[in-house]
C-alpha positions as CSV (number, residue, x, y, z in Angstrom):
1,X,-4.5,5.6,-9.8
2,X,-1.9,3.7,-8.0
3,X,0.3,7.0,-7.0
4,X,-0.6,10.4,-6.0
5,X,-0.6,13.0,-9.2
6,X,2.2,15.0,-7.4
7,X,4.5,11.8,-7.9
8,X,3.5,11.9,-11.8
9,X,4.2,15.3,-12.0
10,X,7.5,15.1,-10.4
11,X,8.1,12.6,-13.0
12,X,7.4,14.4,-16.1
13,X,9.2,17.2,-14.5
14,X,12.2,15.1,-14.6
15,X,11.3,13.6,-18.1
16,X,10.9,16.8,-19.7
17,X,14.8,18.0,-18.1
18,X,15.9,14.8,-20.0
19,X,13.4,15.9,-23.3
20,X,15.9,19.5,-23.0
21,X,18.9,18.3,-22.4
22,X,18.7,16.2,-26.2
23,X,16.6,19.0,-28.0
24,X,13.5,17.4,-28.1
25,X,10.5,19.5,-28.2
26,X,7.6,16.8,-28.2
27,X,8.3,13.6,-27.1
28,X,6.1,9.9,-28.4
29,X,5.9,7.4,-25.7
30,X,4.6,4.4,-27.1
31,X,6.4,1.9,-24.4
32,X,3.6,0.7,-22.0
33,X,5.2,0.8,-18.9
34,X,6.8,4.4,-20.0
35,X,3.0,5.6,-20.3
36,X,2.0,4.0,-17.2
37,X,4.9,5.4,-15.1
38,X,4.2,8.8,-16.3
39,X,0.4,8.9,-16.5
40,X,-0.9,6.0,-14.8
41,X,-2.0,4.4,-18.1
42,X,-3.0,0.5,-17.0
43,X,-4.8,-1.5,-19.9
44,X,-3.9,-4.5,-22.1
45,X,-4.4,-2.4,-25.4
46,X,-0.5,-2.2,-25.9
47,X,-1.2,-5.1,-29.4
48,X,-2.5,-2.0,-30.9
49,X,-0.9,1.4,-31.4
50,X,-1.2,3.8,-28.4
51,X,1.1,6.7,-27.2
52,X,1.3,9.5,-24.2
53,X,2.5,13.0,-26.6
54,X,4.5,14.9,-24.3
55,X,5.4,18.8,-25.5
56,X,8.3,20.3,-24.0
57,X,5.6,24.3,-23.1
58,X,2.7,22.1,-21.9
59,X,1.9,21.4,-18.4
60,X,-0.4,17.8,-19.1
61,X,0.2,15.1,-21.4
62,X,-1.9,14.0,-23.7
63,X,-3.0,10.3,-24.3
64,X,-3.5,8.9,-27.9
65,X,-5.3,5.3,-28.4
66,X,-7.7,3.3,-29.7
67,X,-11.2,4.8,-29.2
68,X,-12.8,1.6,-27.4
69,X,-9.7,1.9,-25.0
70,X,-10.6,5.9,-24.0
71,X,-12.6,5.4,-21.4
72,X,-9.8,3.1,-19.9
73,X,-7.6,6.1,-20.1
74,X,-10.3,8.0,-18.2
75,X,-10.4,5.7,-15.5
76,X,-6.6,5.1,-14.7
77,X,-4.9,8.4,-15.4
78,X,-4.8,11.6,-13.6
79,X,-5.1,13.4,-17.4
80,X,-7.8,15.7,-17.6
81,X,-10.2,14.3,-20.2
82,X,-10.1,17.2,-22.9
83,X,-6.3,15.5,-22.9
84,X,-7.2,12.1,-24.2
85,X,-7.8,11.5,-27.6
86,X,-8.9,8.9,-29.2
87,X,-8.7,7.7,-33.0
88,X,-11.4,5.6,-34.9
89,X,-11.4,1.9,-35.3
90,X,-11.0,2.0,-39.1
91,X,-7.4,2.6,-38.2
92,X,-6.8,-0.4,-36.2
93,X,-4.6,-2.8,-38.2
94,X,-5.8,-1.7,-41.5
95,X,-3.6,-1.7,-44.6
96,X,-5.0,1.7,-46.3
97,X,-4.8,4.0,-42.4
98,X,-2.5,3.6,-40.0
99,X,-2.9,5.3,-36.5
100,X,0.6,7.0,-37.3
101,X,-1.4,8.9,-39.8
102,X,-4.0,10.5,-37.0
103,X,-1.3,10.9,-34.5
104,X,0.8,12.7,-37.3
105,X,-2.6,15.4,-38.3
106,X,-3.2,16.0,-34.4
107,X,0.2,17.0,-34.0
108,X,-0.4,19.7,-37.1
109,X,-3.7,20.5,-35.7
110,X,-1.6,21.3,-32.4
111,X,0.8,23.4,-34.3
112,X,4.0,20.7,-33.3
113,X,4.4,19.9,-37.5
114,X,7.9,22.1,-37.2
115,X,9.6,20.8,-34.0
116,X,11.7,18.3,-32.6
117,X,10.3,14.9,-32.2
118,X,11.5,12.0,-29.9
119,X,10.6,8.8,-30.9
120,X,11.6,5.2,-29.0
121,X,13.2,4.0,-31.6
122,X,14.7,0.7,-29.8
123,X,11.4,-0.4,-28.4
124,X,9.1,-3.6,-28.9
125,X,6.2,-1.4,-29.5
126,X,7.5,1.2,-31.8
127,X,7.2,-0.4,-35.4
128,X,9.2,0.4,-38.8
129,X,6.1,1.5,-39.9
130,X,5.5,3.6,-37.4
131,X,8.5,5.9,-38.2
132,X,7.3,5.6,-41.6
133,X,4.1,7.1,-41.7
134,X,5.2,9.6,-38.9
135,X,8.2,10.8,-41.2
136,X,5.7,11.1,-43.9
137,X,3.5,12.6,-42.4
138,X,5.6,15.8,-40.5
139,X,8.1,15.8,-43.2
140,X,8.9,19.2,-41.4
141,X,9.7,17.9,-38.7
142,X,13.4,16.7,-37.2
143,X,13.0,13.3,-35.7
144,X,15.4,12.2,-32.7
145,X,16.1,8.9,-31.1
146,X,14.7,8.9,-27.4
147,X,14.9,5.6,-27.0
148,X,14.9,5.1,-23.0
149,X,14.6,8.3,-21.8
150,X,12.1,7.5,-19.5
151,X,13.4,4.4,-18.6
152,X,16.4,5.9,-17.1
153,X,14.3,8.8,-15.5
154,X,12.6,5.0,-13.8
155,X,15.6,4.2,-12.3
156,X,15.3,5.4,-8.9
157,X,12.4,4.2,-7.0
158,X,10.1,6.1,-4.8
159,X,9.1,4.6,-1.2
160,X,5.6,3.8,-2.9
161,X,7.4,1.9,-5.5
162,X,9.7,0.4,-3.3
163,X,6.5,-1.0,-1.0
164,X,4.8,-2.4,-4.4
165,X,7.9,-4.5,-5.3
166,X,8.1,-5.3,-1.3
167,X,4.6,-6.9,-1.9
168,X,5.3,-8.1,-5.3
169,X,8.2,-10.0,-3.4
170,X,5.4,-11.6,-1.0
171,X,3.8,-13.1,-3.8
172,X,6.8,-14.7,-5.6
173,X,7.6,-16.1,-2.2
174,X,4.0,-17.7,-1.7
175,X,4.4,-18.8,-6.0
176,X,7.5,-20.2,-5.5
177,X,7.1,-22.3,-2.6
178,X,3.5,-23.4,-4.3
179,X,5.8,-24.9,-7.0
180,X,8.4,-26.3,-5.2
181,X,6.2,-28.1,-3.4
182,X,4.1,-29.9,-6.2
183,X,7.0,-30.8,-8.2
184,X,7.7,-35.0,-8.0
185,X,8.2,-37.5,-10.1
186,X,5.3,-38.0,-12.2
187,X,3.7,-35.0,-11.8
188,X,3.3,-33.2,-15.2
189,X,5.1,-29.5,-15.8
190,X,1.9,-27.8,-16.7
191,X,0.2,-28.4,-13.5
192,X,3.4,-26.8,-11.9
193,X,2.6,-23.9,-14.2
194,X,-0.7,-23.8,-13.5
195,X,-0.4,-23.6,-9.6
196,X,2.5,-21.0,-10.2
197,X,0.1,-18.9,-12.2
198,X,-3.0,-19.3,-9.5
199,X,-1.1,-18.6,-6.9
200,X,1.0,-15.1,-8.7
201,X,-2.6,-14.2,-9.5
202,X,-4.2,-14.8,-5.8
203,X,-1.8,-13.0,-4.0
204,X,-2.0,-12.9,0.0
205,X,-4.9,-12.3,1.9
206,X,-4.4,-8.7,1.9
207,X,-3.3,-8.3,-1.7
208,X,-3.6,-9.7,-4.4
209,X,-1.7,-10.2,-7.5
210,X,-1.2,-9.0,-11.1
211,X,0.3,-10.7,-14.2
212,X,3.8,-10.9,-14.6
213,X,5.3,-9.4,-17.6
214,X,7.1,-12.9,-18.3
215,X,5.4,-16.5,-17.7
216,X,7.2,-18.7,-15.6
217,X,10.4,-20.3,-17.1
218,X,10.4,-23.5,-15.9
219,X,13.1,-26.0,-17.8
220,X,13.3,-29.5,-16.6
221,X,16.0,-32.2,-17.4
222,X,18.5,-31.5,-20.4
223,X,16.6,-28.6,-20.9
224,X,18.1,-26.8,-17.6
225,X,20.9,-26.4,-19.9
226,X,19.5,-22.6,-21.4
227,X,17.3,-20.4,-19.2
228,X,13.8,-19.5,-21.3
229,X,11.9,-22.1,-21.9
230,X,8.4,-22.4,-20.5
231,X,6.5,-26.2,-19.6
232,X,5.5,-28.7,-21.7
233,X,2.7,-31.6,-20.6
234,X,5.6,-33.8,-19.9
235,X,5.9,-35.7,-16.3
236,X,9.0,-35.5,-14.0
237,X,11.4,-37.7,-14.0
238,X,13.9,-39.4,-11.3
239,X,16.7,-37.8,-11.5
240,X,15.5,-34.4,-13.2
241,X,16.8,-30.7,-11.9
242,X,13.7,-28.2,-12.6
243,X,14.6,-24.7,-12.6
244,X,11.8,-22.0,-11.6
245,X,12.2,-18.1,-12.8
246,X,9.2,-16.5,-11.6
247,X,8.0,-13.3,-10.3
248,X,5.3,-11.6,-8.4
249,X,3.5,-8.7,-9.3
250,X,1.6,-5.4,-8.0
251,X,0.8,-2.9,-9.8
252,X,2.6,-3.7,-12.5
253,X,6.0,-3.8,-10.6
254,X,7.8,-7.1,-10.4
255,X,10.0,-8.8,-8.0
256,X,11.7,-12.0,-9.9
257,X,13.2,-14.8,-8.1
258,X,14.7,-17.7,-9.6
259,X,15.4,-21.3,-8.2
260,X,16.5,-24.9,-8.7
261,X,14.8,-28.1,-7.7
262,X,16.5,-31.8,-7.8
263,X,14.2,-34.8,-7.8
264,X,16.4,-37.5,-6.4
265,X,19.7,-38.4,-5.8
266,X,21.6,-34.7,-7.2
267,X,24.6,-36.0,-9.1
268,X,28.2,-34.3,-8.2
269,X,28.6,-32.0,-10.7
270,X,25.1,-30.8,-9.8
271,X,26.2,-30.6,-6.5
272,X,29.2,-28.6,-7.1
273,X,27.4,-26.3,-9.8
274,X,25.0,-25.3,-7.1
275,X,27.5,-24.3,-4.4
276,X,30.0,-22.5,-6.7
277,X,26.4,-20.3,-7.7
278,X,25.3,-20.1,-4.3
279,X,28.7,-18.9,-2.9
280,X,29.1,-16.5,-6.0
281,X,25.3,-14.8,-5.9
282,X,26.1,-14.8,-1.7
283,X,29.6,-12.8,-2.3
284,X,28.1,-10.3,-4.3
285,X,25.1,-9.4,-2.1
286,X,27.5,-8.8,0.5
287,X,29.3,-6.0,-1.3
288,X,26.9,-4.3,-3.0
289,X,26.3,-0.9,-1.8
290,X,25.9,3.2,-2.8
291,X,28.6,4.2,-4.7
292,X,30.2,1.2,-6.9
293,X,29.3,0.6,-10.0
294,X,28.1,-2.1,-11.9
295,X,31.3,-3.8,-13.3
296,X,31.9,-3.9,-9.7
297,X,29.7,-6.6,-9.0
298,X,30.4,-8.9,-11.9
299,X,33.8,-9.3,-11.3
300,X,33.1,-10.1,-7.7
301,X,30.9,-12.7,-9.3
302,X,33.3,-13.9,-12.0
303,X,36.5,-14.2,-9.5
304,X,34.5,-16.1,-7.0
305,X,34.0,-18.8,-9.6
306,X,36.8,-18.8,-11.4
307,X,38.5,-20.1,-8.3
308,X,36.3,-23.2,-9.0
309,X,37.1,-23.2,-12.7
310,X,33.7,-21.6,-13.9
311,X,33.1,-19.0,-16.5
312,X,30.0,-16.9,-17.5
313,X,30.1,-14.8,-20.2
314,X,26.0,-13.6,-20.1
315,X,25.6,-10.3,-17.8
316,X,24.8,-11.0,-13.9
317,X,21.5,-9.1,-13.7
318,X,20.0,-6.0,-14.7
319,X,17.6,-2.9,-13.3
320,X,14.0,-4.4,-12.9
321,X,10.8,-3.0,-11.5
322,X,7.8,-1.8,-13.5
323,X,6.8,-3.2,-17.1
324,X,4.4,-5.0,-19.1
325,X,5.1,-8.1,-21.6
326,X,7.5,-9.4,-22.5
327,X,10.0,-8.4,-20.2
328,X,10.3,-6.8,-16.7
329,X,13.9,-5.3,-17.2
330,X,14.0,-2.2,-17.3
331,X,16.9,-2.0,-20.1
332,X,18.9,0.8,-18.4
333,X,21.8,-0.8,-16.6
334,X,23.3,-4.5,-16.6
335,X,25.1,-6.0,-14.4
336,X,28.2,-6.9,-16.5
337,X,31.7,-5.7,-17.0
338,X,32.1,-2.3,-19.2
339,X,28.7,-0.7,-17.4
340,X,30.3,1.7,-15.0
341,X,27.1,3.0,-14.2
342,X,27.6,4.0,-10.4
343,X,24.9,2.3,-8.2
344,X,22.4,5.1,-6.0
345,X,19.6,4.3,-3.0
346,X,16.6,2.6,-3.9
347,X,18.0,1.6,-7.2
348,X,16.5,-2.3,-8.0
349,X,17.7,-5.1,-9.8
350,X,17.4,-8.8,-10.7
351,X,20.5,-10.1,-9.4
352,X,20.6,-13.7,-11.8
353,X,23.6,-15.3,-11.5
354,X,22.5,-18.8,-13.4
355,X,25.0,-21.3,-14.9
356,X,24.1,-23.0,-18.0
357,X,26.5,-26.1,-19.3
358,X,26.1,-28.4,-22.2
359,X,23.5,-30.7,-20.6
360,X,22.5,-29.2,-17.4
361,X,22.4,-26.1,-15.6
362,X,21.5,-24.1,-12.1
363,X,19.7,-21.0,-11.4
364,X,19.5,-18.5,-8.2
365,X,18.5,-15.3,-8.0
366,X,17.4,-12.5,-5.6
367,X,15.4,-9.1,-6.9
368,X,17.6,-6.4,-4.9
369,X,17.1,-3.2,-3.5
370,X,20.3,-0.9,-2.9
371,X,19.7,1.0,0.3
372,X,21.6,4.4,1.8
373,X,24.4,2.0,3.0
374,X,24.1,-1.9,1.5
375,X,21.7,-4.4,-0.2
376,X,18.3,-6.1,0.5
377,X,16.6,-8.5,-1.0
378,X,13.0,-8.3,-1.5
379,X,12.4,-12.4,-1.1
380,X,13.3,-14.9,1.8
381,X,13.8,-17.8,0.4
382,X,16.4,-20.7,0.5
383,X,19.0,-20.6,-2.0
384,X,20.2,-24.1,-1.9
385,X,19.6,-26.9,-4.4
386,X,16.1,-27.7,-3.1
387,X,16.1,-31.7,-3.1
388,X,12.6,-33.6,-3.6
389,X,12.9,-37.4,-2.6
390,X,16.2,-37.6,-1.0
391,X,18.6,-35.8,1.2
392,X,21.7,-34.3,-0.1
393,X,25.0,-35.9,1.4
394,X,27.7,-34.4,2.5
C-alpha cells in the first residue's frame, strides 16, 4: 500500500461526515482514483465496471469488481479479504447481465435494498446504464447525486502526498528537459513523444515513474493555436513553436508542467505572447497564499495582461493531484472568476496560464503547492520561450 491504513481510515472518516451531512446511507464509488484514495485500490481494470460500497454503520469498505481483478484488490488494499467481492465474468460487457445487476442483489443480500444511495452521477466511469439497472434493481431505494464527494474530501494533501507530487515533480523535470532537448528541425514529433514517455516511465535513479493520467500534449506549428492535441509522425520545421504539457507521476499523483519551445528565429508577436504569459503566471505566484480565494488569482492574471491588450476567457488552472485517465484534475476548484472557494495549506493545483490565438499560441505552467504562508512550486524549470537554433534578441 502506498500509505499507512490509519491515513485511509482518517479518510473515510472524513468521507462518511460528508456521506451524513447529504443523507446518504451507502455510498458507490465507481471513480478510480476515489477507490484508490480511500482503499488503496491500484489496477488498470477501471474499462470494466468496479466500485468501493461504503455503508454509513460499517467500519470497512467493501470492494466490488471483476473476479480476475480480486486478487489485485487483495494485494493493494488494506480491506480485509471477506470484504472484497467479486462478480463472475459472464457479466463483463454482456448484453443479457450487467455488473449493476450483482452489485444491486449484494446490496439486498446485505440488507441496504431500503436506504439512501449515493451514486457519482457526473463521472466518466459511472454509465446511464449503470443507474439504470441500479434503479431497477433497488426500486426501494432513494438514489442521491454524490458526485464529488470524495474528491473534495481529496483536497487537502497529507505530507506523504505532498512528498509523492514532490517526486512526481522530479520526473516531469528530467521528461521535460528530455524533450526540449531532442526537439530540432527535422526531427519527427513521435520520437519527442517517445523519449517524453521513456523518460516519465524511468524516473530517477531512486524512483521511478508511473503513467500519467494524460499523454503528453505536444502541438507544433499552427497547431499551437488550441492546447490538446498529441504528436503526429510529422518532422519539425524552421520556424515552428512546440508546446509540451506533460507531467510526472508516483503513485498515481501528478505534477504537470507545461512549456513552449521555438525553433529558429521567434517572430515578435511570439515574442511578446511569451512575456505578457511569463509576467502574468510570475504575478500570480507571487500572491498566492492561505486565505484568498480562487477568483483572486484570475483577476491578478487577467489585469496583468490586459495592460498588454490580452484576454482569456478559459479558467487559469485547477486542483490536481491523484487520478487515473483521462485527466489528473481533480474537478473540485478552478481557478477562474465566480469560484470563491478560499485557498488552505497544502492545497495543489495546476497553475496553466496558456494563450491560444488564431494561428499560434504559448503555454507555461507550474503545479503549485499552497503552504501555511505562500506558494511553491513543485518543478524548477525555466519559464521563458526556450529557443532551439538561435538566440532571442533583445
Amino acid at each position: 500500500m502506498s500509505f499507512l491504513t490509519t491515513e485511509y481510515k482518517e479518510r473515510l472518516r472524513k468521507t462518511k461526515e460528508r456521506m451524513m451531512q447529504k443523507g446518504i446511507d451507502v455510498l458507490l464509488i465507481t471513480d478510480p482514483a476515489n477507490l484508490n484514495y480511500l482503499s488503496g485500490y491500484d489496477g488498470w481494470s477501471f474499462y470494466v465496471h468496479q466500485m468501493l460500497v461504503l455503508i454509513i454503520d460499517e467500519e470497512e469498505p467493501k470492494w466490488i469488481g471483476r473476479g480476475q481483478d480480486a486478487n489485485g484488490a487483495k494485494v493493494t488494499t488494506w480491506l480485509s479479504h471477506d470484504n472484497i467481492i467479486p462478480y463472475p465474468d459472464e457479466y463483463v460487457q454482456s448484453d443479457i447481465l450487467h455488473p449493476m445487476d450483482f452489485v444491486a442483489d449484494r446490496l439486498k443480500e446485505l440488507g441496504q435494498e431500503m436506504r439512501s444511495i449515493g451514486v457519482e452521477m457526473e463521472n466518466y466511469y459511472f454509465t446511464a446504464k449503470c443507474y439504470q439497472q441500479l434503479t431497477k434493481g433497488l426500486p426501494n431505494a432513494t438514489f442521491l447525486d454524490a458526485s464529488l464527494l470524495v474528491n473534495w474530501v481529496r483536497l487537502i494533501k497529507s505530507d506523504t502526498e505532498i512528498e509523492y507530487m514532490k517526486r512526481a515533480a522530479k520526473i516531469v523535470e528530467k521528461a521535460m528537459q528530455a524533450g526540449i532537448d531532442l526537439i530540432e528541425e527535422g526531427v519527427r514529433e513521435c520520437d519527442v513523444a517517445a523519449k517524453i514517455f521513456y523518460t516519465q516511465i524511468t524516473g530517477t535513479e531512486e524512483f521511478g515513474g508511473d503513467y500519467p493520467s494524460i499523454v503528453p500534449l505536444l502541438p507544433s506549428g499552427e497547431k499551437t493555436s488550441t492546447p490538446h492535441l498529441t504528436w503526429t509522425d510529422e518532422r519539425y520545421k524552421n520556424g515552428d513553436a512546440v508546446i509540451l504539457e506533460i507531467a510526472g507521476c508516483y503513485k498515481r499523483y501528478h505534477s504537470p508542467l507545461a512549456r513552449t519551445v521555438q525553433i529558429g528565429t521567434p517572430k515578435e508577436e511570439m515574442k511578446t505572447l511569451s512575456s505578457v504569459a511569463v509576467e502574468g503566471i510570475n504575478a500570480c505566484l507571487e500572491m498566492i497564499r492561505p486565505g484568498i480565494a480562487c477568483e483572486e488569482i484570475e483577476e491578478t492574471w487577467r489585469k496583468t495582461i490586459e495592460k498588454s491588450g490580452f484576454v482569456k476567457d478559459s479558467r487559469l488552472g485547477y486542483s490536481m493531484g491523484l487520478n487515473y485517465p483521462p485527466d489528473w484534475g481533480e474537478h473540485t476548484m478552478s481557478i477562474r472568476k465566480g469560484d470563491k472557494t478560499i485557498l488552505q495549506p497544502n492545497m495543489t493545483f495546476h497553475l496553466i496560464p496558456g494563450l491560444w490565438l488564431d494561428h499560434y499560441g504559448f503555454e507555461v505552467s507550474e503545479s503549485v503547492r499552497v503552504t501555511e504562508t505562500v506558494c511553491e512550486t513543485f518543478a524548477n524549470v525555466n519559464r521563458d520561450l526556450t529557443l532551439k537554433g538561435h538566440q532571442m534578441t533583445k
